[in-house]
C-alpha positions as CSV (number, residue, x, y, z in Angstrom):
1,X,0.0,0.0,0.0
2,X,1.4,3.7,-1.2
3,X,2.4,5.8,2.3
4,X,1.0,8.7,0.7
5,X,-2.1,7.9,-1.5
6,X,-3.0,4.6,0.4
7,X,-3.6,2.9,-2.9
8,X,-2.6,-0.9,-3.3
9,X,0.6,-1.6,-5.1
10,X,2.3,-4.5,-6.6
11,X,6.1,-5.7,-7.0
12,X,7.7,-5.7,-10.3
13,X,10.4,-6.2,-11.6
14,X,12.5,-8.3,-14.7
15,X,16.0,-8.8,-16.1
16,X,16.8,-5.2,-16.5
17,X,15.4,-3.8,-13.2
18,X,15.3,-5.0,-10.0
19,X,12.0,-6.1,-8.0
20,X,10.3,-3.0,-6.9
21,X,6.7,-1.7,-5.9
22,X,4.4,0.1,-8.2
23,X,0.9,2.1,-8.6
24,X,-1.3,0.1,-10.9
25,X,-1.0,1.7,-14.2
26,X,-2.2,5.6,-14.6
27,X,-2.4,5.7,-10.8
28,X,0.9,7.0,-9.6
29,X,0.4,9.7,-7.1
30,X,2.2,13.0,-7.2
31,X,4.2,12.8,-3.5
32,X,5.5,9.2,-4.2
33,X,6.7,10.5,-7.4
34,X,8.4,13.3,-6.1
35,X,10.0,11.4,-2.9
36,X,11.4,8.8,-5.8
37,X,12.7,11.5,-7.8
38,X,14.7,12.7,-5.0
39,X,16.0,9.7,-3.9
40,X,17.4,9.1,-7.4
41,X,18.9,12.4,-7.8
42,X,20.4,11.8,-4.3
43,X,21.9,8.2,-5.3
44,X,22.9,10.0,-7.9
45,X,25.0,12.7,-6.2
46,X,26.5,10.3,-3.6
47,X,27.8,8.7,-6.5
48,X,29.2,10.9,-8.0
49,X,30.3,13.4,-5.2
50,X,31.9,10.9,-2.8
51,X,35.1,9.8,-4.6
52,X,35.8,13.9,-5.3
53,X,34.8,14.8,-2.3
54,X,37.3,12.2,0.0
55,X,39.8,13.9,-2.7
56,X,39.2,17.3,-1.9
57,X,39.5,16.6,1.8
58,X,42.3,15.3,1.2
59,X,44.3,17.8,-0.5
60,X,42.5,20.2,1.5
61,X,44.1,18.7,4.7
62,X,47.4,18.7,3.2
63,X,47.8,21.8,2.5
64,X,46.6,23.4,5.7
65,X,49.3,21.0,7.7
66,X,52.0,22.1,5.5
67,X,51.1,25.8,6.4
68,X,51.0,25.1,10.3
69,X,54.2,23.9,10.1
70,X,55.0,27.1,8.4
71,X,52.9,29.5,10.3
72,X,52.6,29.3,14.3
73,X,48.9,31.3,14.1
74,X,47.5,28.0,12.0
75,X,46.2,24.8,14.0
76,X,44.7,22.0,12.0
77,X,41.5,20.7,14.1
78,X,40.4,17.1,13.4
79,X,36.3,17.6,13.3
């Protein structure tokens, strides 16, 4: 049953996609479809963003140590 419209669903799914829920055809409410559409787009990001991110960090880090070595008025904080 759909959280939001209350209206009963069934599973699908095949070769190409995994099993799932779904409206019954022409029946798909409007805040399910926006909740999935989000989700995707945040799979989406995570996928893409995390790798880049941990780099970024990274680098980040580095150079801030390398300039507290340097300079006595930097502290690197762990947080």
């Amino acid at each position: 049953m759909c959280p939001y419209c209350k209206v009963a669903m069934t599973v699908r799914g095949g070769k190409e996609r995994e099993s799932h829920f779904s409206h019954p055809p022409n029946l798909s409410c409007a805040e399910s479809t926006r909740v999935e559409g989000n989700y995707s787009k945040y799979k989406k990001q995570i996928k893409n963003e995390s790798p880049r991110r941990q780099l970024l960090v990274s680098m980040i880090r580095d150079e801030l140590e390398i300039s507290a070595k340097i300079h006595d008025t930097i502290q690197v904080l762990d947080g």
